[in-house]
BAZABA-532179 format. One record per residue: residue number from 1; x, y, z of N, C-alpha, C in turn; residue in three letters. Coordinates in Angstrom, 2 decimals. Atoms other than C-alpha are relative to their C-alpha. Layout:
# residues N
<atom NUM; <X; Y; Z>; <X; Y; Z>; <X; Y; Z>; Ala>
...
# end
This chain:
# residues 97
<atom 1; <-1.21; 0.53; 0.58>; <-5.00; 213.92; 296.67>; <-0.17; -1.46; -0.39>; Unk>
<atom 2; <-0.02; 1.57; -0.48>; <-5.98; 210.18; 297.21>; <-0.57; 0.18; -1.61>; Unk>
<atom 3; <1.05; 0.27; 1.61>; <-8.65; 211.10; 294.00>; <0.62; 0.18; -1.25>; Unk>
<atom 4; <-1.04; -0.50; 0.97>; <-6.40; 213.03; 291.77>; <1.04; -1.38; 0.15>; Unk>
<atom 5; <-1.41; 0.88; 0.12>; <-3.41; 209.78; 292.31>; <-0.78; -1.09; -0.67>; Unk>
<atom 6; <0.60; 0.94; 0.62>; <-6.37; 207.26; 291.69>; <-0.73; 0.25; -1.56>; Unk>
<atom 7; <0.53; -0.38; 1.32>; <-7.77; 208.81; 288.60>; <0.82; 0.44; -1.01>; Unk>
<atom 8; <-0.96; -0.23; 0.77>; <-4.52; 209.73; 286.85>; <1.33; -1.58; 0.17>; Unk>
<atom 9; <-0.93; 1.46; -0.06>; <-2.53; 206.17; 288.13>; <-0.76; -0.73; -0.36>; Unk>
<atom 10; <1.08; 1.11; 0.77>; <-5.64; 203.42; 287.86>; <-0.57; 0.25; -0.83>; Unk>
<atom 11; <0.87; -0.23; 1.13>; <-7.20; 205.37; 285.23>; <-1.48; -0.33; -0.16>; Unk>
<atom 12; <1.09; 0.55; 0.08>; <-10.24; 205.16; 286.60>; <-1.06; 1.38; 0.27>; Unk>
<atom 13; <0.67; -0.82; -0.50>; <-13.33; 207.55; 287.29>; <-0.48; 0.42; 1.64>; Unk>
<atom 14; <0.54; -0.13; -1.45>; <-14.56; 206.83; 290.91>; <1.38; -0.91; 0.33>; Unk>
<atom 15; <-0.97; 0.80; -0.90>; <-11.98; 205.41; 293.73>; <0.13; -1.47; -0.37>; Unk>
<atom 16; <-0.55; 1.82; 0.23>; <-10.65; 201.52; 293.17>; <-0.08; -0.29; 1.21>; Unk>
<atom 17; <0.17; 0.18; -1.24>; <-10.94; 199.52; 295.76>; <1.16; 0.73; 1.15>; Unk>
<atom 18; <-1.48; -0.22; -0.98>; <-7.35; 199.88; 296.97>; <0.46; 1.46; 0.54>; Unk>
<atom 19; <-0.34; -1.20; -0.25>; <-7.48; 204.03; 297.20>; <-0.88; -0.24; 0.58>; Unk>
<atom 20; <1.58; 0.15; -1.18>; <-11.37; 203.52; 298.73>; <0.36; -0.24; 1.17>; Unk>
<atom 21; <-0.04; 0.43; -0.75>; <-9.67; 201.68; 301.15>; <0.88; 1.20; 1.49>; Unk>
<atom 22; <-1.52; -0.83; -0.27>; <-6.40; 204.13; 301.93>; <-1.39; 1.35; 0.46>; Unk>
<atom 23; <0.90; -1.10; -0.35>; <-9.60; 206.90; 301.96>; <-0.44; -0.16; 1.19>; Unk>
<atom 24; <0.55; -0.03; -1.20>; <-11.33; 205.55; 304.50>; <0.91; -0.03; 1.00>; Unk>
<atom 25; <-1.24; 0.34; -1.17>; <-8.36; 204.52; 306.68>; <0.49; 1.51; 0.47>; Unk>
<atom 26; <-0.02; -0.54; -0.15>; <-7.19; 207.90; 306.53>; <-1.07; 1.41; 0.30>; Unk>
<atom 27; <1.36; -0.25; -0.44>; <-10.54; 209.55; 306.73>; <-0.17; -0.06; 1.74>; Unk>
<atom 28; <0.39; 0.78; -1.77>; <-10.96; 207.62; 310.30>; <0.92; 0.66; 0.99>; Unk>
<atom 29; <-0.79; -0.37; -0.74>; <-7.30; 208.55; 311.52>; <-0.19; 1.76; 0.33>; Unk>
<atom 30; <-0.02; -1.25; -0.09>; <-7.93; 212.23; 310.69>; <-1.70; 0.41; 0.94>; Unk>
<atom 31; <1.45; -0.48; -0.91>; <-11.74; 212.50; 312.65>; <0.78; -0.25; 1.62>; Unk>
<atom 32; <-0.23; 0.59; -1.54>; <-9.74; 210.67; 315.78>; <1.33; 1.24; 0.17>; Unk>
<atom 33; <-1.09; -1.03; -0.22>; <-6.95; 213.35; 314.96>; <0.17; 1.19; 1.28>; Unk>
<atom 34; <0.22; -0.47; -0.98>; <-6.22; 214.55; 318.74>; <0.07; 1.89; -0.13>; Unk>
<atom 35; <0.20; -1.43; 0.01>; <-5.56; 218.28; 317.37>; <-0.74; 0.89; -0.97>; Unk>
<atom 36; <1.06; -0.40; 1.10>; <-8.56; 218.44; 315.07>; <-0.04; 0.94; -0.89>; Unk>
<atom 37; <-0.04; -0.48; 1.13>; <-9.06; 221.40; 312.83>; <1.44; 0.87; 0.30>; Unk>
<atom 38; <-1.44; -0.54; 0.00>; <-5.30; 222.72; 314.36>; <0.91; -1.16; -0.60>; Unk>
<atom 39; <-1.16; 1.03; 0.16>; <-3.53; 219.54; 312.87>; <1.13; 0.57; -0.65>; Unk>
<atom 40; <-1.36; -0.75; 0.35>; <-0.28; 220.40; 311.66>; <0.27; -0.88; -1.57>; Unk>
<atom 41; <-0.01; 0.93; 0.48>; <0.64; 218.90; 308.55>; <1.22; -1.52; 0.35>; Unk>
<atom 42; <-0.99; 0.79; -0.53>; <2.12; 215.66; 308.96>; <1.13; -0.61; 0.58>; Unk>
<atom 43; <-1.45; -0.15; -0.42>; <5.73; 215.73; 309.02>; <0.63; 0.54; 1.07>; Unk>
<atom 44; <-0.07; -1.20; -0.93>; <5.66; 218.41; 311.43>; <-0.74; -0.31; 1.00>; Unk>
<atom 45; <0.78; 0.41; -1.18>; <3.09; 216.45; 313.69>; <0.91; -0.71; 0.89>; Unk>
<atom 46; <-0.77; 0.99; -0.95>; <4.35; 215.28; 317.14>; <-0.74; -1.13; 0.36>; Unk>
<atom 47; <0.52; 1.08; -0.97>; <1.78; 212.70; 317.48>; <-0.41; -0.89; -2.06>; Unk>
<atom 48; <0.18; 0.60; 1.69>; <2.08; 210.10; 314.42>; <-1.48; -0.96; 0.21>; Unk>
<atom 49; <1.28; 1.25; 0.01>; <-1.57; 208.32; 313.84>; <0.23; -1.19; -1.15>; Unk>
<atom 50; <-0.01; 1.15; 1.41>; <-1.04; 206.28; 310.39>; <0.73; -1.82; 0.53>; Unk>
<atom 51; <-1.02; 1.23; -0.28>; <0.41; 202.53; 310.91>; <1.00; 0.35; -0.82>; Unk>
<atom 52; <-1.36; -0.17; 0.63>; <4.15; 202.53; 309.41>; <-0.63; -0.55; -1.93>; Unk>
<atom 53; <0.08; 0.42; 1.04>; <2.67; 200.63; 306.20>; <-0.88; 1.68; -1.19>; Unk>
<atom 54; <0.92; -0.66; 0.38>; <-0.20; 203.08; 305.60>; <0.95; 1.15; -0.42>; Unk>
<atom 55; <-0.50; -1.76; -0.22>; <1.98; 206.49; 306.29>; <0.73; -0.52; -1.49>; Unk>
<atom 56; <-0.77; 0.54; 0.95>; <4.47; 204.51; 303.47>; <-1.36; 0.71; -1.34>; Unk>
<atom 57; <0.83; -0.34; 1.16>; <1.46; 204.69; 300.89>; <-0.73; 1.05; 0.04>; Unk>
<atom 58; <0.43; -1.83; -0.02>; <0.13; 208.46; 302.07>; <1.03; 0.46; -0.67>; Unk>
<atom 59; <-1.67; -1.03; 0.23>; <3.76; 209.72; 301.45>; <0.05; -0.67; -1.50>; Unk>
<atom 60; <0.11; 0.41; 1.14>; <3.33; 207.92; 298.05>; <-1.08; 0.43; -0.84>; Unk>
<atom 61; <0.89; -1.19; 0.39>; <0.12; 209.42; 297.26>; <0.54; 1.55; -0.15>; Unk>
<atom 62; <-0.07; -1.22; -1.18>; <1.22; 212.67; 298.73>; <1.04; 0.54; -1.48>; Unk>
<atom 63; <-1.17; -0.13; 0.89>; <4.54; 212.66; 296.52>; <-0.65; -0.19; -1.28>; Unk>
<atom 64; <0.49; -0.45; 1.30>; <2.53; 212.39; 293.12>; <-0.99; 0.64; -0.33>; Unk>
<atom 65; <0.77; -0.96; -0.10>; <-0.36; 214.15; 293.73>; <1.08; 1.80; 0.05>; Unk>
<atom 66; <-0.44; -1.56; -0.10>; <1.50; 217.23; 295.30>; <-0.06; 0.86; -0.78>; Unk>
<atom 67; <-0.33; -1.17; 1.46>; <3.01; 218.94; 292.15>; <-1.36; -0.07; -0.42>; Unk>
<atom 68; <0.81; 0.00; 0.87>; <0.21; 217.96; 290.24>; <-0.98; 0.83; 0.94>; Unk>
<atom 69; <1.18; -0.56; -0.31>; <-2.40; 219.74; 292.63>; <0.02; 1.62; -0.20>; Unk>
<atom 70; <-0.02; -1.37; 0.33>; <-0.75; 223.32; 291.98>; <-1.10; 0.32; -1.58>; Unk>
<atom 71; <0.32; 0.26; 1.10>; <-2.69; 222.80; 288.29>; <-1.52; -0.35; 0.00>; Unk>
<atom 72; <1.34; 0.49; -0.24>; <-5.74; 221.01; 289.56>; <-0.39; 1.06; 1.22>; Unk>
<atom 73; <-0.02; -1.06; -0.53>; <-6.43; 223.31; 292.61>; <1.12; 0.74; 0.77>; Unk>
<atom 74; <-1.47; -1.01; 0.14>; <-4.05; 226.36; 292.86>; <-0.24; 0.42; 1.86>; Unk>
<atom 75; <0.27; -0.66; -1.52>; <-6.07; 227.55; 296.02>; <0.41; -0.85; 1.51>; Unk>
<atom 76; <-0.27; 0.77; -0.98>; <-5.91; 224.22; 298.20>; <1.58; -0.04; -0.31>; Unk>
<atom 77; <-0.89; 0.05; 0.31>; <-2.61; 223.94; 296.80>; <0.94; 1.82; 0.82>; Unk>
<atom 78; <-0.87; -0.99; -1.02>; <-1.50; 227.44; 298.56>; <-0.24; 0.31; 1.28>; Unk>
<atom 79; <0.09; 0.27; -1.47>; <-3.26; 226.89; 301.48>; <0.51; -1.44; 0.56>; Unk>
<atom 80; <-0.69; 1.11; -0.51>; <-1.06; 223.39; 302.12>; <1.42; 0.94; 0.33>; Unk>
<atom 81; <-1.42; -0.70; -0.43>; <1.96; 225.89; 302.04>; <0.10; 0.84; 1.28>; Unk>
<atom 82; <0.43; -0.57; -0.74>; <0.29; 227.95; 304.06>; <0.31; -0.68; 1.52>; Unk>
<atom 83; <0.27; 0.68; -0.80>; <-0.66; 225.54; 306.77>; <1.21; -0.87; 0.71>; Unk>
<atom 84; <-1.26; 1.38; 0.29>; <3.00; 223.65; 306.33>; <0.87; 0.91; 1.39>; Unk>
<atom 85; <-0.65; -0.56; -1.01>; <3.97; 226.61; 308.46>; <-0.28; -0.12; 1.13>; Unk>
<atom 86; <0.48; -0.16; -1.78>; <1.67; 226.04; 311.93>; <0.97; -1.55; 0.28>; Unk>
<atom 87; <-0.88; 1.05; -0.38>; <3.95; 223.46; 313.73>; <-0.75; 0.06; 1.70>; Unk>
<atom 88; <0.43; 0.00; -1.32>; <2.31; 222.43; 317.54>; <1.16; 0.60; 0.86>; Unk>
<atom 89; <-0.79; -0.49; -0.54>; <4.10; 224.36; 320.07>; <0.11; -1.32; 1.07>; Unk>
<atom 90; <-0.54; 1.47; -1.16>; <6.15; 221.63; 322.29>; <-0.39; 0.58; 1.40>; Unk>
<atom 91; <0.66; 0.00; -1.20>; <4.48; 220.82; 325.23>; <-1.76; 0.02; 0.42>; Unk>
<atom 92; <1.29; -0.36; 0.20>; <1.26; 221.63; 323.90>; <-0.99; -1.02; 0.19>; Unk>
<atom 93; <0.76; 1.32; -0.29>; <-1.24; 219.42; 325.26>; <-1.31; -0.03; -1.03>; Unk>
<atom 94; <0.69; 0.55; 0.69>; <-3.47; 217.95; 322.31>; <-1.38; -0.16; 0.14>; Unk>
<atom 95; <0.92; 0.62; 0.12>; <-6.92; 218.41; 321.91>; <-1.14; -1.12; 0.43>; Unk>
<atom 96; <0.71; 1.43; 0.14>; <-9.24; 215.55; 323.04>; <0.97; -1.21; 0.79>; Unk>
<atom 97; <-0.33; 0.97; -0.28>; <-6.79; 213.66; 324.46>; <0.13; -0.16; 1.46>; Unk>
# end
């Protein structure tokens, strides 16, 4: 999503600094992600990793990418709907932590 927002907003071919940056940052949070390949998607996570600024500019990515990824890929794009449904069962002790 981060590539598709930077290559249709900066108009550029490879990442800008300022998505490079947002990549790696989120990159990092998601390897330390305590419920690894069960993560839930975001919204629906009980354990928030992003700083308040960062999550601000995911959910801004997130929100113009989205639509547009049904078009660019249809498949990742129905497995996010998919996935939108696993929610951690409360109480569930996390992975790694």
């Amino acid at each position: 999503m981060i590539e598709l927002y930077c290559k249709l907003n900066h108009k550029t071919k490879s990442l800008c600094y300022e998505c490079s940056e947002l990549w790696d940052y989120a990159s990092a949070r998601l390897e330390k992600c305590p419920f690894g390949y069960d993560k839930p998607v975001c919204n629906q996570c009980t354990v928030h990793c992003y700083k308040k600024d960062k999550r601000e500019e995911i959910r801004r990515v997130m929100r113009f990418s989205g639509p547009k990824m049904i078009w660019r890929s249809p498949y990742l794009a129905i497995m996010h709907f998919v996935d939108k449904k696993h929610q951690p069962v409360e109480g569930e002790k996390a992975v790694g932590v």
